[in-house]
C-alpha positions as CSV (number, residue, x, y, z in Angstrom):
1,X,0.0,0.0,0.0
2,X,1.3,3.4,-0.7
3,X,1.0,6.0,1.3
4,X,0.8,9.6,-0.6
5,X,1.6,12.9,1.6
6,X,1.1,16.4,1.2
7,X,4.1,18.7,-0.2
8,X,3.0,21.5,2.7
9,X,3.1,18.9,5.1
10,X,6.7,18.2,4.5
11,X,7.7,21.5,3.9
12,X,8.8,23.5,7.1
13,X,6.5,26.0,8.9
14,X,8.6,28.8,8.1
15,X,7.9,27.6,3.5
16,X,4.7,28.0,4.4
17,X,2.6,31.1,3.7
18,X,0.3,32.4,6.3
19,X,-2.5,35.3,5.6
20,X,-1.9,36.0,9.1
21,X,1.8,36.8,8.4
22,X,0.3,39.7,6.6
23,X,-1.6,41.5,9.2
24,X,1.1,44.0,10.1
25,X,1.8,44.8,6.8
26,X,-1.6,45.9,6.5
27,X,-1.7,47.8,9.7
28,X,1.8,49.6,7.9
29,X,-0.1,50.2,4.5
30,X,-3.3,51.3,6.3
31,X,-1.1,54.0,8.3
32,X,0.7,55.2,5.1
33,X,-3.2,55.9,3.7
34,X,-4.3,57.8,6.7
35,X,-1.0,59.7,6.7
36,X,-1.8,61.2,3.2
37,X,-5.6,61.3,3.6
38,X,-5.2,63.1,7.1
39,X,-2.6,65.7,5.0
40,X,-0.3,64.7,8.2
41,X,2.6,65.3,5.3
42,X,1.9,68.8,6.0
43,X,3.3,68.5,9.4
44,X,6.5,67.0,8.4
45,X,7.7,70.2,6.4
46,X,9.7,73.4,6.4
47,X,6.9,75.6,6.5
48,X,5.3,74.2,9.5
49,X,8.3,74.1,11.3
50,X,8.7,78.1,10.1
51,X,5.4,78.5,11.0
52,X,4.9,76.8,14.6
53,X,8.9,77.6,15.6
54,X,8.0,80.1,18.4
55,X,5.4,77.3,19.8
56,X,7.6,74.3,19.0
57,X,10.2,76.2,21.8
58,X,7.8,77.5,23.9
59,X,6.4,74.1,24.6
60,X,10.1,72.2,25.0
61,X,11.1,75.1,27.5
62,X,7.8,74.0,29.2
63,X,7.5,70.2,29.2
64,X,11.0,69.5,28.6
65,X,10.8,65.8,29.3
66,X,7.9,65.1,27.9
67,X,9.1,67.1,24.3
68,X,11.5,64.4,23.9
69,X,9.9,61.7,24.6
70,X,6.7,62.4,22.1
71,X,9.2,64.1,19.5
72,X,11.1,60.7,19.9
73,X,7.5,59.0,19.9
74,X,6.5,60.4,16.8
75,X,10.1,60.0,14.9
76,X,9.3,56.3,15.9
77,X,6.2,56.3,14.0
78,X,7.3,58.1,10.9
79,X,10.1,55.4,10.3
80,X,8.1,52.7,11.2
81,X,5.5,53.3,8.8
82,X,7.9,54.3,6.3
83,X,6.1,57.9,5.6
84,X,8.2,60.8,4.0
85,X,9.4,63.5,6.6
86,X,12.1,62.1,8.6
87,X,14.6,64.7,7.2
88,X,12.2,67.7,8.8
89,X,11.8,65.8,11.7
90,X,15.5,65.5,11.9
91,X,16.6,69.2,11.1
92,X,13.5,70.0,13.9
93,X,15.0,67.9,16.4
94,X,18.2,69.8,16.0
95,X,16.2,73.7,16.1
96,X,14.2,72.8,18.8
97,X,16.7,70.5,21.2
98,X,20.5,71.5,20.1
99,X,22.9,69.0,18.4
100,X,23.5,66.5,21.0
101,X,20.2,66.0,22.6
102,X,18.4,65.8,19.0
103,X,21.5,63.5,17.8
104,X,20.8,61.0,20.4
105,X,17.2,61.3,19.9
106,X,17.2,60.7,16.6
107,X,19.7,58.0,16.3
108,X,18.0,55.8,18.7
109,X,14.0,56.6,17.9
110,X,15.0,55.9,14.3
111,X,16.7,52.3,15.2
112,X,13.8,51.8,17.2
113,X,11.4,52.3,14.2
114,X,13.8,50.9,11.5
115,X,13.8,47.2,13.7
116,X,10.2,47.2,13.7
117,X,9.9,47.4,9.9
118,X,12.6,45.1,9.6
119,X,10.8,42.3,12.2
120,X,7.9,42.7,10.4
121,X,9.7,42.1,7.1
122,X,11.0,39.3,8.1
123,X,8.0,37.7,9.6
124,X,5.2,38.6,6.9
125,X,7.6,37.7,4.0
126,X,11.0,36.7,4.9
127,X,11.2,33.2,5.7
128,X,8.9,32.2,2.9
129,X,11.2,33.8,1.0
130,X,14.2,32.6,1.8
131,X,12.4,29.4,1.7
132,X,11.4,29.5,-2.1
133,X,14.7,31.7,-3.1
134,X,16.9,29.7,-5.5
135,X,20.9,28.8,-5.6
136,X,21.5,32.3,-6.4
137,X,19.6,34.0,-4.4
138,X,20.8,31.7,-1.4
139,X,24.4,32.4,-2.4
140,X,23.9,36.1,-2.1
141,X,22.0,35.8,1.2
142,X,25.3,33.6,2.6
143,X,27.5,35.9,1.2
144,X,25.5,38.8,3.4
145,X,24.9,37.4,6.3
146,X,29.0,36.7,6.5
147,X,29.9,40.2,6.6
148,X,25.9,41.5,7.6
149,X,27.5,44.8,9.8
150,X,30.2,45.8,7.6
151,X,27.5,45.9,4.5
152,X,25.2,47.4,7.0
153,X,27.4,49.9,8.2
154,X,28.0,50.9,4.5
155,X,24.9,51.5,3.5
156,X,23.3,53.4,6.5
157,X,26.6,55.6,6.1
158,X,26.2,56.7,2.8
159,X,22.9,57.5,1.1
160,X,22.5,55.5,-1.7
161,X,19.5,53.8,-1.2
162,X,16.8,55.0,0.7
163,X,16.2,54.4,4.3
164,X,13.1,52.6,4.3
165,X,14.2,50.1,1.2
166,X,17.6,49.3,3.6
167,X,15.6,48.9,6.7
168,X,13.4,45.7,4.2
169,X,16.2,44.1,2.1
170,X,18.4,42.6,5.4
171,X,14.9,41.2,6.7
172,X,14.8,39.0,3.6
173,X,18.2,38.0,3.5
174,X,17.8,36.4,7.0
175,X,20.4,38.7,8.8
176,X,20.4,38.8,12.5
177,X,18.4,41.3,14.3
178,X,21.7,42.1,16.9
179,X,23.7,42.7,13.6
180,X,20.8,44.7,12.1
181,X,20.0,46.9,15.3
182,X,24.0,47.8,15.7
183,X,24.4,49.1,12.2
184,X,21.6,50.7,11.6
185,X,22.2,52.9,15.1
186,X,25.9,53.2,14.5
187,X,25.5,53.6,10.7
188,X,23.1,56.7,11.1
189,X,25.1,58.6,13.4
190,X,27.5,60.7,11.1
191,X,24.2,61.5,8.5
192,X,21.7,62.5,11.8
193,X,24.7,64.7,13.2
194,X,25.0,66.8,10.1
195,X,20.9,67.4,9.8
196,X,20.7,67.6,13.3
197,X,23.2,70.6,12.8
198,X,21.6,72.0,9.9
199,X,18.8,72.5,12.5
200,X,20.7,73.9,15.0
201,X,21.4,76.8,13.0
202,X,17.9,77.0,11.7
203,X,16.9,80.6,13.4
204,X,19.4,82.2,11.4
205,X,17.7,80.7,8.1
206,X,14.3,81.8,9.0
207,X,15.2,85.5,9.9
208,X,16.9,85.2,6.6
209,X,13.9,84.1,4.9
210,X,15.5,81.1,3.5
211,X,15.1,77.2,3.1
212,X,18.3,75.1,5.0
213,X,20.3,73.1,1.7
214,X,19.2,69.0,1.9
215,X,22.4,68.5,-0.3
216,X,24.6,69.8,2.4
217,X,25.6,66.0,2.9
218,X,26.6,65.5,-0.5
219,X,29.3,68.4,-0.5
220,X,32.8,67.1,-0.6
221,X,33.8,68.3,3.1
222,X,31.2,66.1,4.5
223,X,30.8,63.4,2.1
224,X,34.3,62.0,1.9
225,X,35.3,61.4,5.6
226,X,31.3,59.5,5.7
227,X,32.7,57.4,2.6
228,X,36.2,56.8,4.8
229,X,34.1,55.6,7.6
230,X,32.3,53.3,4.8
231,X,35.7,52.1,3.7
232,X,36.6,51.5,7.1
233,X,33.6,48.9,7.3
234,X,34.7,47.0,4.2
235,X,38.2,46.0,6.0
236,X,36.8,43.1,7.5
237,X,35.2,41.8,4.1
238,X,38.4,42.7,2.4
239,X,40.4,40.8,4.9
240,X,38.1,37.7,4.5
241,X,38.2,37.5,1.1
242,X,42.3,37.6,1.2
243,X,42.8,35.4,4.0
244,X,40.4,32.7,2.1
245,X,42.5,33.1,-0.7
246,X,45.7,33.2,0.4
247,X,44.1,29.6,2.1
């Protein structure tokens, strides 16, 4: 007698797709929708910070405590449901709390939001993934997950992809939350610090009836030592690859 069994029943429960794995992404999508139908886009902008500046201090000078933690609240949100603003939130952070304060705030509200989207990644859609990928896309995930921090570290140092697409590609490439977490928070330090102090110096560009240059972390003064810390990161891979040849 011959005994027939079912693929799905073989496969492991991670192959196995799930509606249910889906729910938080919905929740995301349905807080990107009410973010644009709400106009909450128009909160997240130069002219209301120009606008509500003389509250936004008022209020800190106030309730200092309790500024941080809802500004730190609310940077939280932004990243975690991906929604455009994070750079106004930024340079605000810097006008309304000074470099260092903001800096800190910043760095760790956005880690914070950027491992939510990345467990949630990872449990809606990156083990089933992972699970169908083929040879190559196994190879690439293996060759990642090797040097997960130093890649990491690069690409949270300098901006060439953006922030929310980083925070989803590591989810389905299985790397390690720990690994994640570290170089997202250490990665985003340098790039916070100079927005953070684009803020910081953001009186001066209202009285002058101006709008702050988003470019400013392009320029070659502040660019190239970001792309020597990047360089720096790729040591270990670069050492790796040479010692496994020299093998």
């Amino acid at each position: 007698m011959t005994v027939t069994t079912d693929d799905t029943d073989s496969q492991p429960e991670s192959a196995r797709f799930s509606w249910w794995r889906l729910v938080p992404v919905a929740v995301i999508a349905a807080g990107i929708v009410a973010f644009f139908a709400f106009d909450l886009d128009a909160y997240l902008s130069f002219d209301a910070l120009s606008e509500h500046r003389q509250t936004l201090l008022t209020w800190y000078a106030e309730n200092q405590v309790l500024a941080v933690i809802s500004y730190m609240a609310v940077y939280f949100l932004v990243v975690a449901f991906s929604v455009p603003g994070a750079v106004w939130m930024t340079i605000g952070g810097g006008f309304i709390f000074g470099t260092f304060l903001a800096t800190a705030s910043v760095v760790l509200a956005a880690t914070l939001g950027a491992g939510a989207v990345f467990l949630v990644a990872r449990y809606a859609l990156g083990d089933y993934l992972r699970a169908k990928a083929g040879n190559a896309m196994r190879k690439m995930e293996a060759g990642f997950r090797e040097n997960a921090l130093s890649y990491l570290l690069v690409l949270r140092l300098v901006p060439l992809f953006p922030f929310w697409l980083v925070n989803l590609v590591p989810a389905f490439l299985g790397v390690p939350l720990r690994a994640f977490l570290i170089g997202t928070f250490v990665g985003i330090i340098p790039g916070s610090f100079v927005f953070v102090s684009v803020g910081n110096g953001l009186g001066a560009v209202f009285d002058a009836g101006e709008v702050p240059d988003l470019g400013i972390i392009f320029k070659p003064e502040i660019l190239t030592p970001i792309v020597g810390l990047a360089v720096l990161a790729l040591i270990p891979v670069f050492y790796k690859k040479y010692k496994s040849r020299k093998g």
